[in-house]
N, C-alpha and C positions, 0 to 999 in steps of 0.2 A: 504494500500500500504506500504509495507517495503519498507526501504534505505537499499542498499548493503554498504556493510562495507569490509573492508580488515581483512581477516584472520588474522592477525598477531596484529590487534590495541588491542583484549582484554588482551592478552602478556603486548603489550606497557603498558595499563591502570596500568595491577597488577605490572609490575615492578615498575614506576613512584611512587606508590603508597608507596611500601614497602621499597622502597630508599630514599625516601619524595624528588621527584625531581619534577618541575610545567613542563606542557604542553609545554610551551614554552622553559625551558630549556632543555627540552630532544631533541625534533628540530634541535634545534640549534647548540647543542654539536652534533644529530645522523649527520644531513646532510646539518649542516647551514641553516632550515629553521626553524625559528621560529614555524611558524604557520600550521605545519607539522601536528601536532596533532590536531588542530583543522579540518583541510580537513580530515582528517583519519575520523574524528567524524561525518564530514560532507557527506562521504561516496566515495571521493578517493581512489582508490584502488593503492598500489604501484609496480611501475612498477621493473622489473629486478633488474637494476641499484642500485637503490635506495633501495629497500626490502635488494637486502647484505650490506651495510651501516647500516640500522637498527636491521638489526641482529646483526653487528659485537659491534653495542652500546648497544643491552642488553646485550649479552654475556661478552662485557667490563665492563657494568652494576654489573650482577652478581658476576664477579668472584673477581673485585677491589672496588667494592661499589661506582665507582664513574664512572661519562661519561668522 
């Protein structure tokens, strides 16, 4: 049995990774949730709302190196 996952958390993972930012601080800074990544991991998928929030944190991510 697979866990569905949101399209968009391997994104999150490689960003986090390459910016050396933790799980929780990415969260926090995308949508004030901490624990954002953990549910992603956990197989939450994100809704509307929220998926533009996280996008606009990687793309703030990548282009300033910082959230």
């Amino acid at each position: 049995m697979s866990t569905v996952t949101d399209p968009l958390l391997p994104e999150i993972e490689t960003a986090m990774r390459l910016h050396e930012v933790s799980a929780t601080q990415f969260g926090y800074c995308a949508v004030g949730d901490p624990a954002l990544v953990a549910r992603l991991r956990g197989g939450m998928v994100l809704r509307p709302k929220r998926r533009a929030k996280v996008m606009a944190a990687l793309e703030r991510l990548y282009r300033e190196g910082r959230l």
